[in-house]
N, C-alpha and C positions, 0 to 999 in steps of 0.2 A: 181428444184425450191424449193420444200418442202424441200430438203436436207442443201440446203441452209440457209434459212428459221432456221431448228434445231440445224444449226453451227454459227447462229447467236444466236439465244435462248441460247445456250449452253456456245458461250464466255461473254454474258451478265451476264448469270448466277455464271459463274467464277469470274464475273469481281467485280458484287456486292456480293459475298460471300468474295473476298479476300479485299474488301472494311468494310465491317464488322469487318472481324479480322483484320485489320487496326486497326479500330476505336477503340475495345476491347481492344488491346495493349498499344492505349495510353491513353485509362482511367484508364487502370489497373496501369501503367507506373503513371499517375496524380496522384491515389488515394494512391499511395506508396507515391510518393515526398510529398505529405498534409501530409498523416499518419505521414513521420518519420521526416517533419518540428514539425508537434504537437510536436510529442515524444522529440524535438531538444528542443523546447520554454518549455512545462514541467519541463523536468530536469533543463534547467537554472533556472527557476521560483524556484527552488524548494531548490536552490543550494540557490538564495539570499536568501532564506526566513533564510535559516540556519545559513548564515551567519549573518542575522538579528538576530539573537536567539542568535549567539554566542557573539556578542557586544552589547547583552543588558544584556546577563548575566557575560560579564566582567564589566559594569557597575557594578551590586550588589558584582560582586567579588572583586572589589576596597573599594567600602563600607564594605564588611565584612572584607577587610583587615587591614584597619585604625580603623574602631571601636576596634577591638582585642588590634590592637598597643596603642589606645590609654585605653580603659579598663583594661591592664594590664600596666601601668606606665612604657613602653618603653624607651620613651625619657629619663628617671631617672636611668634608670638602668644600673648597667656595664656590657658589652659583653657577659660576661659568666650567667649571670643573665636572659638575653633574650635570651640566646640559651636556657636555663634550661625551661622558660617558653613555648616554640613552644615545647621542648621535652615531657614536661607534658602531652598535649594534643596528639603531634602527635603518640607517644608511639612506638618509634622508627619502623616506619613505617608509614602507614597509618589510621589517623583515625577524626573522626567528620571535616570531610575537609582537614584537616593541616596534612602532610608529613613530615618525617622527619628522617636522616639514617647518619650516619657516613661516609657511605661509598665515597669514593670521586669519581666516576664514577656510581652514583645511579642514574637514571632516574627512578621517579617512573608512568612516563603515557607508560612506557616500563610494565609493573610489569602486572602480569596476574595470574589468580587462578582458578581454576575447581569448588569451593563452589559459586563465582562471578555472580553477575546478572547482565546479557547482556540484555542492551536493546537494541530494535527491531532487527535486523538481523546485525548488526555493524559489529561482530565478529566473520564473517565465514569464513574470510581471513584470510589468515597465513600469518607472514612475517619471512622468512627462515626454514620454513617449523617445527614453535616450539611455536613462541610467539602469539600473540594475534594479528590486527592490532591496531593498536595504535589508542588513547590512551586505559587505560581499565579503565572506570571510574566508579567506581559500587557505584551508592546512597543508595542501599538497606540495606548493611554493614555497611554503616555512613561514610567509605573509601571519599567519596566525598558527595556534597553538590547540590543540586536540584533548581533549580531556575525557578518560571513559570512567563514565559512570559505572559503569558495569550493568546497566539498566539494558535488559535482551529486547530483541525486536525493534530499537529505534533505527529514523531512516539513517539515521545519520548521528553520532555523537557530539554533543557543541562543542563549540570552539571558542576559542576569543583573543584580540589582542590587548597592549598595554600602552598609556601614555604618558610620558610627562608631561605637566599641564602646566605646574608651575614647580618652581626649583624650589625656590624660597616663600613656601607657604605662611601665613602667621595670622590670619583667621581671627584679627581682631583689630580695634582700632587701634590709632597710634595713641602712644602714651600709656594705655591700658598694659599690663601685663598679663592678666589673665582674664577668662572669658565668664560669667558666673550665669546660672539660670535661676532664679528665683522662684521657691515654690509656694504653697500657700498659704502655710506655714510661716514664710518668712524665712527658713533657711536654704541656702545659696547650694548651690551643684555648681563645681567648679568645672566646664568644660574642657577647658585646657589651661595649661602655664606656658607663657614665652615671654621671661626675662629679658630686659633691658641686656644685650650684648650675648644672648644663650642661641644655641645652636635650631636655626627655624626647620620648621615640617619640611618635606615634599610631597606635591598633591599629585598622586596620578587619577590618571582615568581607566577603566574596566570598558570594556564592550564583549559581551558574550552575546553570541548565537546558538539558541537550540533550540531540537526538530522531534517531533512524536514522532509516530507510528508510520503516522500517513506525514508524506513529502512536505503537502499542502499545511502540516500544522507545523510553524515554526515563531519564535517569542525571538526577543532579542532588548535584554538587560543591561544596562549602564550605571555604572559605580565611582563614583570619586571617591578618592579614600588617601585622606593623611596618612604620612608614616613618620614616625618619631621613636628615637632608639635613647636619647638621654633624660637618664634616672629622673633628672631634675626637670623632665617637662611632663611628667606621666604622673596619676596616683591610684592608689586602688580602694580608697577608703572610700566610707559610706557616703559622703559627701564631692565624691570626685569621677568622672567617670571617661579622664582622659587617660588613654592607655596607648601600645607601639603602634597600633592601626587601628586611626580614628576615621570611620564611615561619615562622610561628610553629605553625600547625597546619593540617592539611589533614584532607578525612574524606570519603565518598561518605554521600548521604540516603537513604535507601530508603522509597518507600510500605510503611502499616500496613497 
């Protein structure tokens, strides 16, 4: 009877000890799924905020592009005039923002330097086991330009530089004067005007970099963008939707 008695005590006592490590397993098992949903919602959070950072600082970098264009009498000048002018500044290479190279296969958010200030931890990746990961944006050299959000807690504030890509834009076929889109409707959306002998665009290029919270979350946004300052190539009417800076293409970069 007493033996009995012991082999019942005994499977009870199995029964609630493997009942326990049950239990143990699946709070341990819960408190991982919470842990690395956090860790999951963090990094997204952390990913918009940058991408917030980086489309407010292509906002200033549009402004700082047209002001330039238009502080140095762009629209007046011949081809060779406004490349001479971005050359000034960017000093064949990089510098106070503006880029600038002969070279016809030069990317310069490629371009990397050992003297460079890396901000927060961007740049511990390698891509082909040589270059930097992209882009290398260093404010501290004047190479690019700093823009604060006013966003607190970021590792780092984006930056970006600027290009001229092409002097004498015109963004349409020859013989055509203006660009139309056609809706379904049947009426036209005029995308731009460039008359036969009228004063053409110039295209630059955006490249911004920015960083969340954490070092490791950084975006890196690219923009071509017309700029056109004569009355006679813009309009604002319902039908027309060419205006001083025409967004010509936008893309996000991503490290190899």
């Amino acid at each position: 009877m007493k033996l009995a008695i012991f082999r019942q005590s005994g499977s009870a006592l199995a029964m609630t000890l493997l009942g326990l490590s049950l239990m143990a397993v699946v709070i341990l098992t819960l408190n991982k799924l919470v842990l690395s949903y956090h860790n999951s919602a963090t990094n997204i959070g952390d990913y918009d905020l940058a991408q917030n950072a980086a489309k407010m600082a292509l906002i200033n970098a549009e402004q700082t592009v047209y002001n330039f264009d238009n502080t140095n009498g762009m629209e007046t000048l011949s081809i060779a005039a406004r490349v001479a002018k971005v050359e000034s500044v960017g000093v064949s290479n990089c510098s106070n923002g503006w880029c600038y190279s002969t070279l016809t296969s030069w990317k310069p958010w490629l371009e990397s330097a050992n003297s460079s200030s890396r901000p927060c931890n961007s740049y511990d990746i390698s891509i082909n086991g040589s270059a930097n990961a992209l882009p290398w944006i260093d404010h501290s050299s004047g190479f690019a330009l700093a823009f604060n959000t006013g966003i607190g807690g970021l590792c780092a504030q984006p930056r970006y530089f600027m290009e001229l890509v092409n002097p004498a834009f015109i963004g349409r076929q020859t013989g055509a004067n203006t660009g139309v889109l056609t809706q379904l409707n049947g009426k036209t959306i005029q995308l731009y005007h460039n008359g036969n002998g009228a004063r053409t665009a110039r295209l630059y290029r955006i490249t911004v970099r920015a960083f969340g919270r954490n070092g490791n979350t950084r975006v890196t946004l690219q923009e071509y963008v017309a700029i056109v300052r004569n009355t006679n190539l813009r309009g604002d009417g319902a039908d027309t939707v060419s205006h001083h800076i025409i967004p010509v293409s936008i893309r996000w970069l991503y490290d190899d």
